[in-house]
C-alpha positions as CSV (number, residue, x, y, z in Angstrom):
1,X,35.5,45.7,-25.6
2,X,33.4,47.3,-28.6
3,X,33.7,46.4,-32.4
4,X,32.4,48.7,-34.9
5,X,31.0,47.1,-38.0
6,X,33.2,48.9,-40.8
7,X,29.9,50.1,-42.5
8,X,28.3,51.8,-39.6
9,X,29.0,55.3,-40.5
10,X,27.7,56.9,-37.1
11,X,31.2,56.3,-35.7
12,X,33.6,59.2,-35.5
13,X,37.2,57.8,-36.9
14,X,40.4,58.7,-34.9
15,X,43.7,58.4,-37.2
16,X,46.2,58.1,-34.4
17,X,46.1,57.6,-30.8
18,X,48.7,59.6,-28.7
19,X,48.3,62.9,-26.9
20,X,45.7,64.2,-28.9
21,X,44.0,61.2,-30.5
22,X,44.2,59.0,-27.3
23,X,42.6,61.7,-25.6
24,X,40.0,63.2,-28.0
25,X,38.7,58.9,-28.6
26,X,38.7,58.9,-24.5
27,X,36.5,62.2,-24.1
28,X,34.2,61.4,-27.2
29,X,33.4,58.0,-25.6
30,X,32.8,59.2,-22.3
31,X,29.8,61.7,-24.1
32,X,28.2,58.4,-25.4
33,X,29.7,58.8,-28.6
34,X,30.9,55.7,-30.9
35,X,34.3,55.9,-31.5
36,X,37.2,53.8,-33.8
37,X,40.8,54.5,-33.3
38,X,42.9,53.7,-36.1
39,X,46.8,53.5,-35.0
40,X,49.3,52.3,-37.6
41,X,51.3,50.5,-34.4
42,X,51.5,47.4,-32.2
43,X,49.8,47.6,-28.7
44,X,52.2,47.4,-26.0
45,X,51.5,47.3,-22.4
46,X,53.5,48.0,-19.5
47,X,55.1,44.9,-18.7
48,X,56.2,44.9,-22.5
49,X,58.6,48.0,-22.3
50,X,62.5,47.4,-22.2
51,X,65.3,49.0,-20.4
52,X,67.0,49.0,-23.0
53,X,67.9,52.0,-25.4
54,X,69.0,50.2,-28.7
55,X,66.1,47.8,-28.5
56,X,63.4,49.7,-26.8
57,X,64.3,52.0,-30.1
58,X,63.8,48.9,-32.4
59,X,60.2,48.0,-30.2
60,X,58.9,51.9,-30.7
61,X,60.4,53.9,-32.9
62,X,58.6,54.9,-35.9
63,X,61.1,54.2,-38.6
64,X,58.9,53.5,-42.0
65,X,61.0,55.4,-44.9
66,X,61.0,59.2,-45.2
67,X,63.3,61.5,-47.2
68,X,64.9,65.0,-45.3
69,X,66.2,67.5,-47.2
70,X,67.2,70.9,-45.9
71,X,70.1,72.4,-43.9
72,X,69.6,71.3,-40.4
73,X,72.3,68.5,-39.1
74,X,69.5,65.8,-39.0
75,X,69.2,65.5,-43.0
76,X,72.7,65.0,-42.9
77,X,73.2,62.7,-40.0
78,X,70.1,61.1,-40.0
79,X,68.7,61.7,-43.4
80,X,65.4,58.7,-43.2
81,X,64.9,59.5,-39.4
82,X,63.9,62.8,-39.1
83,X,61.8,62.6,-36.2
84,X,62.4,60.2,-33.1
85,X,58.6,59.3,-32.4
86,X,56.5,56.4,-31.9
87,X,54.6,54.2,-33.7
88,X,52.7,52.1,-30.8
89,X,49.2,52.4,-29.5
90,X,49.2,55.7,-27.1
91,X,51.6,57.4,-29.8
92,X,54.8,59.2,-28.3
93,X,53.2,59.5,-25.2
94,X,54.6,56.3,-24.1
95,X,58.0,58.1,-24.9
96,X,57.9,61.7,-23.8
97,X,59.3,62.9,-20.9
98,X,56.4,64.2,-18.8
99,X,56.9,68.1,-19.3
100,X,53.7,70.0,-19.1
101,X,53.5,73.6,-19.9
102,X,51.5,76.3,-20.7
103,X,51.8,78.7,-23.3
104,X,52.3,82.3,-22.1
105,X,49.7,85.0,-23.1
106,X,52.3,86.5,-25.6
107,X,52.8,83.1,-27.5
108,X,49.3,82.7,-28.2
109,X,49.9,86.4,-30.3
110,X,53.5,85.7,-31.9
111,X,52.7,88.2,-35.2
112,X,51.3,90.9,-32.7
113,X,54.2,90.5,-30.1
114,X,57.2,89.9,-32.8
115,X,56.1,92.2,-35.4
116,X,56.8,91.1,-39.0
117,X,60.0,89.0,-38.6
118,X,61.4,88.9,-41.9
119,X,61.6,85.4,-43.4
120,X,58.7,84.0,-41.3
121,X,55.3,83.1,-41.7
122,X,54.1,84.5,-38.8
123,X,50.2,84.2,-37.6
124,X,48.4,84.6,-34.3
125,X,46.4,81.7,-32.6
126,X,42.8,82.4,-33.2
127,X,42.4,81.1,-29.6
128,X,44.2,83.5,-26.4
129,X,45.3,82.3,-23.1
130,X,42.4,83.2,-21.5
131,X,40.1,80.9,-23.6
132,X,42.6,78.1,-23.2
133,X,42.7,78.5,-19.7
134,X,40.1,76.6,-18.4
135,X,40.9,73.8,-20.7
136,X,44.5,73.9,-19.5
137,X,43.1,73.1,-15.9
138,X,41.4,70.2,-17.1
139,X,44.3,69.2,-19.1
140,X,46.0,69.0,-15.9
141,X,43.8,67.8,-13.4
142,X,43.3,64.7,-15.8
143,X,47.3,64.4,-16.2
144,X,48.4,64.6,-13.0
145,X,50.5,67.5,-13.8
146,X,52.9,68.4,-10.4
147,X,52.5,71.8,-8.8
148,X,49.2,71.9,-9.6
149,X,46.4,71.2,-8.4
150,X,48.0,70.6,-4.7
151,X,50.2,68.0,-6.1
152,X,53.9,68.2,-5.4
153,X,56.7,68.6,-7.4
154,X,59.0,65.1,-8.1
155,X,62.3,65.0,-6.0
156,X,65.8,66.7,-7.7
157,X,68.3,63.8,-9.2
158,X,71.6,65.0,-9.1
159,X,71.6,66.0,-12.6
160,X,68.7,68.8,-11.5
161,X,70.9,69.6,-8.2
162,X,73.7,70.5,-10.2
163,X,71.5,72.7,-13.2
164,X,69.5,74.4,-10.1
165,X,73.3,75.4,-8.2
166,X,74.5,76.6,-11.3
167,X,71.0,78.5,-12.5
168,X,71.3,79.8,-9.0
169,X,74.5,81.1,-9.6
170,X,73.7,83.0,-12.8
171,X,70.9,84.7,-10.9
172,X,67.9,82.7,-12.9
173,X,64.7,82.7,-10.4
174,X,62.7,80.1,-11.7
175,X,64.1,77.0,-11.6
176,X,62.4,73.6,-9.6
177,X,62.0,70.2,-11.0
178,X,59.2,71.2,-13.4
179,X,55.4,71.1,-13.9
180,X,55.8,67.2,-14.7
181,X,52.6,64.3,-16.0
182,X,54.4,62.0,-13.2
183,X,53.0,60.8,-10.3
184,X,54.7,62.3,-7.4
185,X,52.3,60.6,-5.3
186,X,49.7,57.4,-5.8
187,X,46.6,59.1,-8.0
188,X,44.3,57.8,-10.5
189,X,45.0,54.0,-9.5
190,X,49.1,54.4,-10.3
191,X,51.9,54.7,-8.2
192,X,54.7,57.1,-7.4
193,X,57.5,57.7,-9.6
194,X,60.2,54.9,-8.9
195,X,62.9,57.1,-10.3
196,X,63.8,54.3,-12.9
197,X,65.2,56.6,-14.7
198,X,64.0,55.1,-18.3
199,X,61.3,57.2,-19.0
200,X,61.8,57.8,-22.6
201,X,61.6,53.6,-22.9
202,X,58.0,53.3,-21.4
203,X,57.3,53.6,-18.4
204,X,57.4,50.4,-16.0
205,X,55.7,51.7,-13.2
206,X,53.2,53.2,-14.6
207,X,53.5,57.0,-12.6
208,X,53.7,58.8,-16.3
209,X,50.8,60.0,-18.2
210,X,50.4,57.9,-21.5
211,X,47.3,57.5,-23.4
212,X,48.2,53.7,-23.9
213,X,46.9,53.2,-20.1
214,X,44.9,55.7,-19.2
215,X,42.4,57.6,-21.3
216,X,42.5,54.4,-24.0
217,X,41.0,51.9,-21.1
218,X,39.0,54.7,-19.7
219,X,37.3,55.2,-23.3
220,X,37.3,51.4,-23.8
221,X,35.6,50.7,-20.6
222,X,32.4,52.8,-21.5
223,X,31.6,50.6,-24.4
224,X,32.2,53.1,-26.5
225,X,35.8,52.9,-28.0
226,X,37.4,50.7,-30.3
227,X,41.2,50.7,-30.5
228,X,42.3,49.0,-33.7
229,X,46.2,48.2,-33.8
230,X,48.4,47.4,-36.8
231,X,46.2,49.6,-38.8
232,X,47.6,52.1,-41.1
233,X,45.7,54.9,-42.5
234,X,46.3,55.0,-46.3
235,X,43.4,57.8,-47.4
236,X,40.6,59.5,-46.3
237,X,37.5,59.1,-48.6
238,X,34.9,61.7,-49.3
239,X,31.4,62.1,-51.4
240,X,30.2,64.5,-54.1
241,X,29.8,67.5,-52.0
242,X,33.5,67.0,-50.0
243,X,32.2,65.4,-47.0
244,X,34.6,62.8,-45.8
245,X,32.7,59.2,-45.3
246,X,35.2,57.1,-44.3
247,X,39.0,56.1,-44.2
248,X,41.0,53.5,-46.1
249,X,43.2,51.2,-44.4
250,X,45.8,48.3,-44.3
251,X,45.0,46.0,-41.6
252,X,47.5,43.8,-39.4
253,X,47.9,41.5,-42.5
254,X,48.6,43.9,-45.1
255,X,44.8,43.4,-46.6
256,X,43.0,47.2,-47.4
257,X,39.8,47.7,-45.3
258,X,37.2,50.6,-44.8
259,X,35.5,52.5,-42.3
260,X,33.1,54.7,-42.9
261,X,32.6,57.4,-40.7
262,X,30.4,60.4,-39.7
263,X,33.7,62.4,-38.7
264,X,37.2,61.8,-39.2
265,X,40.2,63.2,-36.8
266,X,43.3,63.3,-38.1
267,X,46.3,62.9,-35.0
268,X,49.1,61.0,-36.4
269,X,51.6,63.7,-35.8
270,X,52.9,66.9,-37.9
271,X,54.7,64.5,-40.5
272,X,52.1,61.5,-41.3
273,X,48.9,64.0,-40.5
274,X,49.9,66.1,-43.6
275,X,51.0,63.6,-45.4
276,X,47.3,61.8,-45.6
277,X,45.6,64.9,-46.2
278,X,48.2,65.0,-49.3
279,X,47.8,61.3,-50.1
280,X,44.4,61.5,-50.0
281,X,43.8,64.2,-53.5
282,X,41.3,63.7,-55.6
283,X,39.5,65.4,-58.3
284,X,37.7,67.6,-56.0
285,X,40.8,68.2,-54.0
286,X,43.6,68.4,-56.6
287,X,46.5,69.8,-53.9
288,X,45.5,67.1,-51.3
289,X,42.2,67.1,-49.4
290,X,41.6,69.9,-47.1
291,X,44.7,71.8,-49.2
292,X,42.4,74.9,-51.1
293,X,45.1,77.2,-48.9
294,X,48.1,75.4,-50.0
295,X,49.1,75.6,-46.7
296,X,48.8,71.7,-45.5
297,X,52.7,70.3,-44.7
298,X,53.9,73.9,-44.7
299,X,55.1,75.9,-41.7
300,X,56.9,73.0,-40.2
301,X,58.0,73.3,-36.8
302,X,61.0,71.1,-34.6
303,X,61.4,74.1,-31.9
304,X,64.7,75.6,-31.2
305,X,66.7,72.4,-29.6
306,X,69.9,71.0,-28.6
307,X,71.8,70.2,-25.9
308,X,74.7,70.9,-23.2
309,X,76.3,68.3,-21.7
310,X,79.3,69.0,-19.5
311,X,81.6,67.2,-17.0
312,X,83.0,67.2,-13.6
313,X,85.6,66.3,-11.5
314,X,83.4,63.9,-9.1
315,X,80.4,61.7,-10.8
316,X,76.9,63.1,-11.4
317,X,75.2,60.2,-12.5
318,X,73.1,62.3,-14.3
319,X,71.3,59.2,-15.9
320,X,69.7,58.0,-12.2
321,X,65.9,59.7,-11.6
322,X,63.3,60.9,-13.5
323,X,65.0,62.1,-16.9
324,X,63.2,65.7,-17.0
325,X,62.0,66.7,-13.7
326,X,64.4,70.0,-13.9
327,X,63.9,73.3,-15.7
328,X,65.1,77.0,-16.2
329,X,62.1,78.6,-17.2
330,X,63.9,82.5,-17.0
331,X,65.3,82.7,-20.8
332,X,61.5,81.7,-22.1
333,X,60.2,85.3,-21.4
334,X,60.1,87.8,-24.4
335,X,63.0,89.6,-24.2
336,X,64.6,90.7,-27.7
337,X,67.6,92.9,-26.1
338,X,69.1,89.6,-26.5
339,X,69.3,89.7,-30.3
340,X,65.8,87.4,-31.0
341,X,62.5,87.3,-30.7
342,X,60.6,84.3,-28.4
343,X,62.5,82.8,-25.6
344,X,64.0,79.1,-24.5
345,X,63.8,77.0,-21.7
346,X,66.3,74.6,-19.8
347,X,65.5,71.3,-19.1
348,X,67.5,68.3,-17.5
349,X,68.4,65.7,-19.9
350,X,70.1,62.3,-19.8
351,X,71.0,59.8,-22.4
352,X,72.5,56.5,-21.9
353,X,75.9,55.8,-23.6
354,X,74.7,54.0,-27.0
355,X,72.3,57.3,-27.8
356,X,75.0,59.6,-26.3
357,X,77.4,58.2,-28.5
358,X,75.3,58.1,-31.1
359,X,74.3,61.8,-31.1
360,X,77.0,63.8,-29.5
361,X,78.8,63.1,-32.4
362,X,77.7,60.4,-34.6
363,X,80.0,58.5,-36.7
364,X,83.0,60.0,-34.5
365,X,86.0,58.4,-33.3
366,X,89.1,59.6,-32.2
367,X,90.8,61.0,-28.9
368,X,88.4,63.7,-28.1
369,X,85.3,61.8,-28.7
370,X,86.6,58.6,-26.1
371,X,87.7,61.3,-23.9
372,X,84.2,62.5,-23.6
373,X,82.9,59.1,-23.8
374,X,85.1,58.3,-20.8
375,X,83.5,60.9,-18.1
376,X,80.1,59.6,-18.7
377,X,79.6,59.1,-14.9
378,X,80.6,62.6,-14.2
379,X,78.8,64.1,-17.0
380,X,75.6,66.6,-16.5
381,X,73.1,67.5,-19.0
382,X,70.4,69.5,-20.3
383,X,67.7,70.3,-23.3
384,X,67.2,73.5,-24.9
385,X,64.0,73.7,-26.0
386,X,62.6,77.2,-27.9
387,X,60.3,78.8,-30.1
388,X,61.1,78.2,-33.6
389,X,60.0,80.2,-36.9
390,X,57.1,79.1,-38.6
391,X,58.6,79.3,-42.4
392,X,56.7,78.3,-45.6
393,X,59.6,76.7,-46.9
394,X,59.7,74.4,-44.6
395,X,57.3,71.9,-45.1
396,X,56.3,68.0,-45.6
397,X,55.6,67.0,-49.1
398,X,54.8,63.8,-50.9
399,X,58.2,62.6,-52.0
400,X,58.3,62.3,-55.8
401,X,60.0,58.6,-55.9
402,X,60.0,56.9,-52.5
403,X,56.7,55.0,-51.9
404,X,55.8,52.7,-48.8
405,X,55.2,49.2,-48.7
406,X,51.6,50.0,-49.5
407,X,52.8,52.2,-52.7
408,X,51.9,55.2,-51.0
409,X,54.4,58.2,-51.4
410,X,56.5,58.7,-48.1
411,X,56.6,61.8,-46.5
412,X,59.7,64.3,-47.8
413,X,60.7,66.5,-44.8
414,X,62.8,69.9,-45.3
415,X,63.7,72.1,-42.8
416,X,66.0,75.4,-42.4
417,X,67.1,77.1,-39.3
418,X,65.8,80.6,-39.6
419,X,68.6,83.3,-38.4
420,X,66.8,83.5,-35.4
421,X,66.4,80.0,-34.4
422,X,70.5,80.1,-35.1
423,X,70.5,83.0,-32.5
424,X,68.9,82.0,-30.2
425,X,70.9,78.3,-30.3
426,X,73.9,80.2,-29.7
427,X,72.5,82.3,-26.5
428,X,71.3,79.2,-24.9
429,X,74.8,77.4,-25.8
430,X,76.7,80.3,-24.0
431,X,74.0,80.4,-21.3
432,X,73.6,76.6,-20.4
433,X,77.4,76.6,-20.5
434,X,77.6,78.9,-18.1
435,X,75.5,77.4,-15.7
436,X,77.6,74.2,-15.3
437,X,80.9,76.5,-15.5
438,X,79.6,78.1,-12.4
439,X,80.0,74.9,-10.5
440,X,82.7,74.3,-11.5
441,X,82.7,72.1,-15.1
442,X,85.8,71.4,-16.9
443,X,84.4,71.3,-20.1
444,X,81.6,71.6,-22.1
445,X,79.7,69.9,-25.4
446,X,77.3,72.3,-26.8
447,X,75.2,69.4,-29.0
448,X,73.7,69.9,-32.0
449,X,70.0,68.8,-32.3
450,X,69.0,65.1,-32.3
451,X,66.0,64.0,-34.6
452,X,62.6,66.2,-33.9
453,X,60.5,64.6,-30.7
454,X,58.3,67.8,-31.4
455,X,57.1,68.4,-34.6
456,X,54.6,71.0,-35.2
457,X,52.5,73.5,-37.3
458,X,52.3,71.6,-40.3
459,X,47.9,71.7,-40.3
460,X,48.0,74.7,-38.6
461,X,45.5,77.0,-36.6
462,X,44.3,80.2,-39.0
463,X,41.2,82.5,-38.5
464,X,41.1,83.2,-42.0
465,X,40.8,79.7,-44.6
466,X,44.0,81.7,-46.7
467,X,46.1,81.5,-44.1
468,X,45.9,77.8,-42.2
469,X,44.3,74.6,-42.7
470,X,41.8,74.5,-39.6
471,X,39.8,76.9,-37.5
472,X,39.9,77.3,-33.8
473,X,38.4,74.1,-33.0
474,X,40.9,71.9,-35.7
475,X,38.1,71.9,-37.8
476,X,39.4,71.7,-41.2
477,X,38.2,75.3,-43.1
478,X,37.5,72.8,-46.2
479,X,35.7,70.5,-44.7
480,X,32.9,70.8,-41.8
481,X,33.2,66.7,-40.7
482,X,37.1,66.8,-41.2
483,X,39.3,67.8,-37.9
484,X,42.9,67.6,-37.2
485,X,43.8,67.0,-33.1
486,X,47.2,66.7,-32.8
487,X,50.1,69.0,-32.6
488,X,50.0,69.7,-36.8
489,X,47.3,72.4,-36.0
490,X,50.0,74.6,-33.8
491,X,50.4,78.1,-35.4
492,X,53.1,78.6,-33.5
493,X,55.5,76.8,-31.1
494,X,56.3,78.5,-27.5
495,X,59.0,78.0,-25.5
496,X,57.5,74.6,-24.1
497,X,57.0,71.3,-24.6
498,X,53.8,70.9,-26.7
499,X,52.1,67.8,-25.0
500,X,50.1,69.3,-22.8
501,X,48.6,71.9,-25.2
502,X,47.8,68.9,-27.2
503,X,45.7,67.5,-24.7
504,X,44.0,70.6,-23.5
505,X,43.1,71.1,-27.2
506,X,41.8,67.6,-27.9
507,X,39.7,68.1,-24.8
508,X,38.4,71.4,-26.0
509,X,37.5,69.6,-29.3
510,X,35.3,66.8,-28.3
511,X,33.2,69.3,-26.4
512,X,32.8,71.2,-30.0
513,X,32.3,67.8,-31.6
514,X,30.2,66.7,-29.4
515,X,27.9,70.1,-29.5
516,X,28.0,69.7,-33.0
517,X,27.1,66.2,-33.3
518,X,23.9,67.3,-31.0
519,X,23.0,70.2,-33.4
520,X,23.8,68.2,-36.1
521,X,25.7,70.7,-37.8
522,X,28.0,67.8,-38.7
């Protein structure tokens, strides 16, 4: 495998290695291009993962200190765990689901469809659907994605048999076991799904997209990629004219290193992207480096989200098969007869009993929370996921007190459900309730949302330098060798999961960088 000395400063420096970081390092290196990734986690392989909630938790969960403030139940409930993501190498790709979905034309023009929302911060993408498009495709052919590219769609657990009767029921059209990064068949030198049913743990067969064994040993096999683990990003450094040179780090053992760089890629998620470009002010940048908007940490984004669970006279087992192969996809048209703007989607949803317990109601006890406890085997379940409001108020800032245990201030998360976030919660309550009351449940647990898996829009995507942090490409406005690749540069959410957009993005931006690099325009 490659090693970089830290002083060669031809290298391009990746700050994160998930969805988009894994992926932008794997592209870069496969153009010839010498790359260091620089992930703040332990480097787990396959045989390492656990079935085993609690402690698969405890293996991957990022849970370094951060502060929530806000109105949403998670600063409550959860107030130093505001997002459930990971910190490994191949980032929360080792624990997503597998969803992939594109955006639809009308989500890529949110301020032109929905009209000045009051409250919002509202912006189009400066990219359309139809320039996306062909980066979608490759997105997908290099995922694996099901029912594309002539590859099938995963099998129905019984947790999707019983959404899809009651979907079918209501009248909804499109509903199938989802465009999926799972192997429904041998491809790419991994198996078939085994229909283990952990997939949020790791997966053990391998048949799920992850970065961690796929694009990372693809870019490391060139010669070309370095993967450094246990390595924390503490500040990005820049010279005289506000070119970025190189990034400050705390190795495995605690000790501060640097590596210079002739471009730096920031992908270490919408909470710890913004929060570097913060840490890292200086007397050129004052408000954080990259920051001349103001904008960097603002506009945070969770989507719409929560849950329905609901039980039945004879068991479901909804928690045997693939945990997300199963989706509504009607309610996620643009359709505000129905009292909001942007749509939602359905997806099946399992939890095993110490995370249900934990967030169907936490801290509860008492006759109704056993009782629901008790029909676990005949339980259903499902995941609302919509668009949210971009707001300015919600945001990640430096928290004022808390510091790290490398004296760096932690990231302070606030967030408020706009009045149309709460409206649209309630439609897909009544909506997803209905479904399962249509085949019969005999109760239902509408669930409020569970710490952020998708966190977005906190870098994001403007045509004008005012307005955003980055250009079309994630190319920082401020600074020409300064990008952000990972779901930070969203301008706005969709009614889908986010991963693949990611990806199609990060694939889209190593051909710029690369371009540029030729030119040397950077």
């Amino acid at each position: 495998m490659a090693k970089f000395d830290q002083n060669d400063s031809s290298v391009v420096v990746i700050i994160g290695s998930g969805a988009g970081g894994g992926t932008l390092g794997n592209e870069l290196a496969q153009k010839g291009i010498k790359v260091v990734i620089l992930e703040a986690g332990n480097r787990y392989e396959i045989p390492d993962f656990i079935n085993d909630e609690w402690e698969s938790f405890t293996q991957l969960a990022w849970t370094d200190m951060r502060t929530t403030s806000g109105t949403w139940r998670v600063a409550k409930d959860f107030a130093n765990l505001p997002a459930w993501i990971v910190k490994a190498v191949g980032g929360s790709t080792v624990h997503w689901a597998g969803a992939s979905l594109r955006f639809d034309e009308h989500e890529f023009k949110a301020r032109t469809t929905y009209g000045g929302v009051p409250g919002t911060s509202l912006h189009d993408w400066p990219v359309t659907l139809a320039e996306m498009e062909p980066w979608y495709a490759k997105a997908e052919f290099k995922m694996g994605v099901t029912r594309t590219n002539d590859i099938p769609g995963l099998p129905g657990n019984n947790n999707f048999k019983v959404l899809e009767a009651g979907a079918r029921k209501l009248g909804y059209k499109t509903v199938h076991t989802g465009n999926m990064a799972i192997n429904s068949q041998p491809r790419d030198g991994r198996g078939a799904c085994q229909q283990i049913g952990f997939c949020f743990q790791g997966c053990k067969s391998g048949a799920k997209w992850s970065t961690l064994y796929t694009e990372i040993p693809k870019g490391e096999a060139t010669g070309n990629l370095e993967v450094r683990s246990g390595s924390m990003a503490i500040k990005i450094e820049h010279d005289a004219s506000g070119k970025v040179t190189g990034v400050v780090y705390a190795d495995g053992q605690g000790k501060m290193q640097l590596q210079k760089a002739r471009i730096v890629a920031v992908a270490g998620n919408s909470i710890e992207s913004p929060r570097l470009l913060l840490n890292s002010a200086s007397n050129l940048f004052p408000d954080g480096l990259a920051n001349s908007s103001g904008q960097v940490g603002r506009n945070y984004m969770r989507h719409m989200t929560g849950s329905v669970y609901a039980t039945f006279e004879n068991p479901v087992h909804m928690y045997r098969g693939t945990t997300m192969a199963g989706i509504v996809r009607d309610e996620a048209a643009f359709n505000p007869k129905r009292g909001f703007v942007g749509g939602y989607e359905m997806e099946t949803l399992s939890l095993g009993l110490p995370f249900m317990a934990a967030f169907l109601n936490p801290g509860a006890w008492g006759r109704s929370f056993t009782a629901a406890m008790e029909t676990y085997p005949r339980m259903a379940g499902m995941w609302l996921v919509g668009e949210d409001m971009p707001q300015e108020t919600n945001r990640i800032t430096l928290d004022p007190a808390a510091k790290d245990k490398f004296g760096m201030p932690v990231a302070s998360v606030h967030f408020d459900d706009h009045p149309n976030d709460v409206a649209m919660r309630a439609h897909a309550y009544r909506q997803g309730s209905a479904i399962y009351e249509a085949v019969g449940a005999t109760v239902t647990y509408p669930t409020t949302p569970y710490p952020s898996t998708h966190n977005l829009g906190t870098n994001r995507m403007s045509e004008k330098a005012k307005d955003g942090v980055v250009n079309k490409f994630g190319q920082t406005h401020d600074v020409k060798n300064l990008f952000v690749s990972d779901g930070s540069q969203f301008t706005t959410g969709a009614a889908c999961n986010p991963t693949l957009t990611i990806v199609a993005l990060a694939i889209r931006q190593a051909d710029y960088i690369a371009g540029a690099m030729q030119k040397k325009e950077i």
